[in-house]
C-alpha positions in Angstrom: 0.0 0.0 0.0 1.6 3.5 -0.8 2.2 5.8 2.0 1.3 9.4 -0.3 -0.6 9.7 -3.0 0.2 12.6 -5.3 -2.4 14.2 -7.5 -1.6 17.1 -10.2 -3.9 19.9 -9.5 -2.8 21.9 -12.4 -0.9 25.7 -12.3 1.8 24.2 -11.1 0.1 23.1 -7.7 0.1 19.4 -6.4 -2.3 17.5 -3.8 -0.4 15.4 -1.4 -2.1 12.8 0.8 -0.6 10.9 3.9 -2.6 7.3 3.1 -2.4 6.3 6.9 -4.4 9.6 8.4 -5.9 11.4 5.3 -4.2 14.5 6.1 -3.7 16.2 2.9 -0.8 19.2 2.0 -0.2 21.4 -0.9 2.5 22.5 -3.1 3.0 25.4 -5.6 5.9 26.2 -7.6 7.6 29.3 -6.2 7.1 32.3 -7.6 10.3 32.7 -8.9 9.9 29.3 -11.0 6.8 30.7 -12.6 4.6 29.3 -9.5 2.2 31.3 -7.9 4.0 30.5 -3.9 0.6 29.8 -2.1 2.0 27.2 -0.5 5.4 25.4 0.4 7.3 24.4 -2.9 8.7 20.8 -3.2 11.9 22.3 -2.0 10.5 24.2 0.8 9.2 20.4 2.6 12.3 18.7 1.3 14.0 21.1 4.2 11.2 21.3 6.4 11.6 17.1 5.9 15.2 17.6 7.5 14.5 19.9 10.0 11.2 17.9 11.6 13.4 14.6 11.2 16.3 16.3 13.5 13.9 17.1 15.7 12.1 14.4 16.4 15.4 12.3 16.2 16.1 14.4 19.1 12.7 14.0 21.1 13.3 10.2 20.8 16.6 10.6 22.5 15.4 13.5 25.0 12.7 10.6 25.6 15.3 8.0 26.6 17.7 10.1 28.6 14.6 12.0 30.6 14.9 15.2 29.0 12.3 17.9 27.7 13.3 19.7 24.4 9.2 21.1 24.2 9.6 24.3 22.8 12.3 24.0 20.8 12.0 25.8 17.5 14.5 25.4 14.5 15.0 28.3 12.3 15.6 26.9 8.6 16.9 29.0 5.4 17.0 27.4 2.5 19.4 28.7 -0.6 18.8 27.3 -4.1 21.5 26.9 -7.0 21.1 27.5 -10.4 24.1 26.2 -11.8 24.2 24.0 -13.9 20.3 22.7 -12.9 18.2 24.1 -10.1 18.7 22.1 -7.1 19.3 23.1 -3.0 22.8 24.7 -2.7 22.7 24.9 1.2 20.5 24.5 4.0 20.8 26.3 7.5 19.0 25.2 10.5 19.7 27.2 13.9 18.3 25.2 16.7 16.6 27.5 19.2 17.0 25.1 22.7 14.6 25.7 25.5 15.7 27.8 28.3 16.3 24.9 30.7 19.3 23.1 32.4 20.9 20.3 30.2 24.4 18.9 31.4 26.9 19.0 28.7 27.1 15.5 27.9 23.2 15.7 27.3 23.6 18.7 24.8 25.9 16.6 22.9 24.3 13.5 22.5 21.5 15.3 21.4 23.1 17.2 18.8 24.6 14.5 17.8 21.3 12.2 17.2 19.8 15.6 15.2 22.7 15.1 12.8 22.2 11.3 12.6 18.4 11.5 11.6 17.6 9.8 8.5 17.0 12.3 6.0 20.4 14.5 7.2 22.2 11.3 6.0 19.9 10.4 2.5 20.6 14.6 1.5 23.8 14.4 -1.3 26.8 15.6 -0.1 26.7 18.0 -2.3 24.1 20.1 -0.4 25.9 21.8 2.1 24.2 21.6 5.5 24.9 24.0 8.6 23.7 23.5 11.6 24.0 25.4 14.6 22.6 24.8 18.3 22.0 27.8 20.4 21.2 26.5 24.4 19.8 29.1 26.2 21.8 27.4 29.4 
């Protein structure tokens, strides 16, 4: 059974529906690929895909060691190349870490398991990918 189902809406725009719950998502060419930008572009989720899969790679672990990253929030900016074919150049991701007490060794396994999620390691090398941590203690 297939997980999404894709339907071409036409103008650029594209239905996508998660099989398992129904929920349904949109996406639109960006405007500066002759898209109209009501919604994310394909690009837009492939980095949103990489920043939700850091962070729940680090809830899982926060889960396991007894630690509470609610509240977290991950800044993402996205640059596109042109050269020779349009395709991601670089991604930046600034995590934004609760203001709460994490012990050093904690902070680092967790950034580490960000780094180790699944879509970070299926992105081609050739997208360059900075991440930053910013812990408010």
């Amino acid at each position: 059974m297939a997980t999404v189902k894709i339907k071409y809406r036409g103008d650029l725009r594209v239905e996508c529906e998660h099989v398992q719950s129904g929920t349904k998502l949109y996406t639109d060419a960006p405007t500066d690929n002759q898209g109209k930008g009501e919604s994310f572009s394909p690009t837009d989720l492939c980095v949103t895909s990489l920043a939700a899969c850091m962070m729940t790679a680090m809830g899982l672990l926060a889960k396991t060691i007894g630690e509470d990253i609610s509240g977290t929030e991950i800044e993402v900016v996205k640059k596109m190349e042109a050269d020779p074919l349009r395709r991601i150049g670089a991604i930046n991701l600034v995590f934004l870490m609760p203001d709460r007490e994490y012990s050093d060794k904690h902070k680092i396994a967790m950034e580490r398991a960000a780094r180790a999620c699944a879509v970070h390691r299926s992105l081609s090398e050739k997208v360059i990918q900075h991440v930053e941590f910013i812990w408010k203690k």
